[in-house]
C-alpha positions in Angstrom: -33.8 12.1 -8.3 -33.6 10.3 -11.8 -37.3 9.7 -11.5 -38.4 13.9 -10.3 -36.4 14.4 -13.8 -39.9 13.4 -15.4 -42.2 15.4 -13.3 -43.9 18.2 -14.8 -42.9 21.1 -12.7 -44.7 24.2 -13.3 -42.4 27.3 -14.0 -40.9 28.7 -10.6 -40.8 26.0 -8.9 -37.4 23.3 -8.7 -37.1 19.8 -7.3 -34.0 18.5 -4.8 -32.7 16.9 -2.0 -32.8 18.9 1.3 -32.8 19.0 4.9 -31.6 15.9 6.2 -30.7 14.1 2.8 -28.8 17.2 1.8 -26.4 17.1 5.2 -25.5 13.5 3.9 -24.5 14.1 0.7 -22.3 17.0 2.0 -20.7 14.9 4.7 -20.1 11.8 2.4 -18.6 14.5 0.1 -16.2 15.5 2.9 -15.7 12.2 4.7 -14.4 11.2 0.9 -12.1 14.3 0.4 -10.6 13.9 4.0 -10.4 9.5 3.0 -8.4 10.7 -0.3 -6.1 13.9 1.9 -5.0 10.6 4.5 -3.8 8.4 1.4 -1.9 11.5 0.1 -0.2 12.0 3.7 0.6 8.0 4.0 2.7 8.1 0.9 4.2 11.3 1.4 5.1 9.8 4.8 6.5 6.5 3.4 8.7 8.2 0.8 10.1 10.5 2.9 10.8 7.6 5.3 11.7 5.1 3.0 13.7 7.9 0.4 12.0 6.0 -2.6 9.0 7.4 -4.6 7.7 4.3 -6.0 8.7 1.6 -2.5 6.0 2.7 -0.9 3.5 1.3 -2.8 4.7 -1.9 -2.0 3.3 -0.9 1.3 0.0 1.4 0.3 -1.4 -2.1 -1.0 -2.6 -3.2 2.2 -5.2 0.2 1.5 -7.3 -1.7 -0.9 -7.2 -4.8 1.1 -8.7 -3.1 4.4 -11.3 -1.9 2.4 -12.4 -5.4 1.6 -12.1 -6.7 5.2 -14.0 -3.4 6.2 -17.4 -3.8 4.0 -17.0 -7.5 4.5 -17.7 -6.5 8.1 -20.6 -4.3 8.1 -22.0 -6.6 5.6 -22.0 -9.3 8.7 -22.5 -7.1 11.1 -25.9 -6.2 9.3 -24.4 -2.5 9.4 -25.6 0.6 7.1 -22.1 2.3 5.4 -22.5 5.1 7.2 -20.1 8.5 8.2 -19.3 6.4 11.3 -18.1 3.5 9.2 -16.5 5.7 7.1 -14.6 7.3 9.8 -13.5 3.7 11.1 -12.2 3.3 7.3 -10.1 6.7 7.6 -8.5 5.6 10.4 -7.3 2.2 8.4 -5.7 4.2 6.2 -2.6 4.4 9.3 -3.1 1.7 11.2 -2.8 -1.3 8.4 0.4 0.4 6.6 2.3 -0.4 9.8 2.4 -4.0 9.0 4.2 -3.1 5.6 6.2 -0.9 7.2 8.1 -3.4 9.8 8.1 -6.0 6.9 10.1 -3.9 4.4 12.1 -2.1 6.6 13.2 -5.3 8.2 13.9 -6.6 4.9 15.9 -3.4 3.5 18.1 -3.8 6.7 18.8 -7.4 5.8 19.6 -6.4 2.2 21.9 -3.7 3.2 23.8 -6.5 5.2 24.5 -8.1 2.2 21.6 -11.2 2.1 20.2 -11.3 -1.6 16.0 -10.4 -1.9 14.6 -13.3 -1.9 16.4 -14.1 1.5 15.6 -10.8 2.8 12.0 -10.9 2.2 11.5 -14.5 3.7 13.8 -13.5 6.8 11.6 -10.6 7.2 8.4 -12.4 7.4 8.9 -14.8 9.8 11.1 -12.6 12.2 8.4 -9.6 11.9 5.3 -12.0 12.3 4.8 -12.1 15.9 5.1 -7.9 16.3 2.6 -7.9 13.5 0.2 -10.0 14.6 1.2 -8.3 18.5 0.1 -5.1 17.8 -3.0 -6.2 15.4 -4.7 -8.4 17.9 -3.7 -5.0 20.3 -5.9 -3.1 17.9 -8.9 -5.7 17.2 -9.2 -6.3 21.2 -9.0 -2.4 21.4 -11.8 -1.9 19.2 -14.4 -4.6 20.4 -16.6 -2.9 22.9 -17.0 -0.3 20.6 -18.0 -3.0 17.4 -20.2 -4.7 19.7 -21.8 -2.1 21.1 -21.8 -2.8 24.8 -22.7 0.2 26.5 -25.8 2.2 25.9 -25.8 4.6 23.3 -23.0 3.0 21.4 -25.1 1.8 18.9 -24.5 4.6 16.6 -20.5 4.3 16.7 -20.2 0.4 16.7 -20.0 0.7 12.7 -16.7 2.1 13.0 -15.4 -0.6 15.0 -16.5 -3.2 12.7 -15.0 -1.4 9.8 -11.7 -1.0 11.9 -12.1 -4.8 13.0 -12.6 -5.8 10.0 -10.3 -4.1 7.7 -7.4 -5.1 9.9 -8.1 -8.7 10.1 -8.2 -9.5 6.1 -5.0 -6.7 5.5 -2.8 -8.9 8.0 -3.5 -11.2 6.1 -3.3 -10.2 3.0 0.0 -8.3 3.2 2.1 -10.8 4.9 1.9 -12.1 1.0 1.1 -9.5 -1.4 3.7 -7.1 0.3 6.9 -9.6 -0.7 5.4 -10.1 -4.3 4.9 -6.3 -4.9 8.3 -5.5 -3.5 10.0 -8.1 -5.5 8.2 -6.6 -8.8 9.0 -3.2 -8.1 12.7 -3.8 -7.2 13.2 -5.8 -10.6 11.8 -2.7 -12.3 13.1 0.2 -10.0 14.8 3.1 -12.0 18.3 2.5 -10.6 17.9 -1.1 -11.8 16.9 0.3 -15.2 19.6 2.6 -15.0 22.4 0.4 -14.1 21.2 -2.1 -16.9 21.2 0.4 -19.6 24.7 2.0 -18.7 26.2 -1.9 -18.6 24.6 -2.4 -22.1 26.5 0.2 -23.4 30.0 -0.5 -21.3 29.2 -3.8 -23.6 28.6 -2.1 -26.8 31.7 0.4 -26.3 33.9 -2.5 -25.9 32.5 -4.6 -28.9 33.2 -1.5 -31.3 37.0 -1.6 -30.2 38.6 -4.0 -32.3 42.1 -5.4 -30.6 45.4 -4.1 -32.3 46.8 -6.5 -35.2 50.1 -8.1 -33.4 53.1 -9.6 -35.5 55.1 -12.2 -34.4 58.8 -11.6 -34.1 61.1 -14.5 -34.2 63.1 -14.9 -31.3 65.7 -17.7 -32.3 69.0 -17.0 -32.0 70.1 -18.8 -34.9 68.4 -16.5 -36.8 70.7 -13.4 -35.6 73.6 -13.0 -37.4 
């Protein structure tokens, strides 16, 4: 299109992308408004689930990380990014939170019990790892005769399964560490935290403005009572 710009075109007539080339820019245009409504629906989801507005990010990180797994895959695969794929990269957008999910939840019960963060966290990983990696190798065996494309025809909806494949392998593993670190950094600068710090620095104040009452000493020695 940048290069039709230089065309002279005589007046009444106009240069553009139709027919087939058109129907793809419109369903890329969808395909990326429905990819942005599903991230919108996750976190409205976590927070509601998790009563915090800013925890679930913590979780959402395993998002950005599917995507890498997901190109990484077509990229070996020797797959186009196509609506297919991208349809395979919607559906990430609920299947890799779940991995987040069990981890902090787990981990917000512990605290709750009374175990400090640090604790928590590490508890949490290594009693949630084999239901993680459970229902992810579910998922990746799930989708493999559609990545590879065994039946006829399937050719055109293997991309999805890669992208699926692929996007859940590196967010596995990618959150079982990022998760912990993002949840430790956003409890040391959660708004209650804030809060509570702010209302004990001036409990601290108050008191260092009250000056203690000047006492005299009475004697108490009898010989000194006539």
């Amino acid at each position: 299109m940048k290069g039709t710009r230089a065309l002279d075109v005589p007046f009444g007539y106009a240069v553009g992308v139709t027919g087939s080339g058109e129907m793809q820019a419109q369903s890329f245009l969808n395909i990326f408004i429905a990819l942005a409504l599903a991230v919108v629906f996750v976190y409205i989801v976590l927070a509601a689930q998790f009563e915090s507005f800013v925890l679930p990010f913590s979780i959402m990180l395993a998002l950005p990380m599917s995507l890498i797994g997901a190109v990484f895959a077509l990229l070996v695969f020797g797959s186009s990014l196509s609506t297919i794929s991208l349809i395979g990269i919607i559906m990430l957008m609920g299947l890799v939170t779940k991995n987040g999910i069990l981890l902090v939840d787990y981990a917000n019960v512990l605290r709750d019990r009374g175990m400090d963060r640090t604790r928590a966290l590490v508890s949490a990983g290594a009693t949630r790892l084999r239901p993680i990696l459970m229902t992810t190798f579910a998922m990746i065996f799930g989708m493999m005769p559609v990545a590879f494309a065994v039946s006829e025809g399937s050719e055109f909806r293997s991309p999805m399964g890669q992208a699926v494949i692929g996007g859940l392998i590196t967010s596995t593993l990618l959150t079982l560490f990022l998760v912990p670190v993002v949840y430790s950094l956003i409890d040391d600068f959660s708004l209650r935290k804030i809060l509570i710090s702010l209302k004990g620095l001036r409990a601290r104040r108050h008191l260092g403005d009250i000056t203690p009452p000047a006492t005299s000493a009475t004697s108490t020695d009898p010989r000194t009572i006539r």
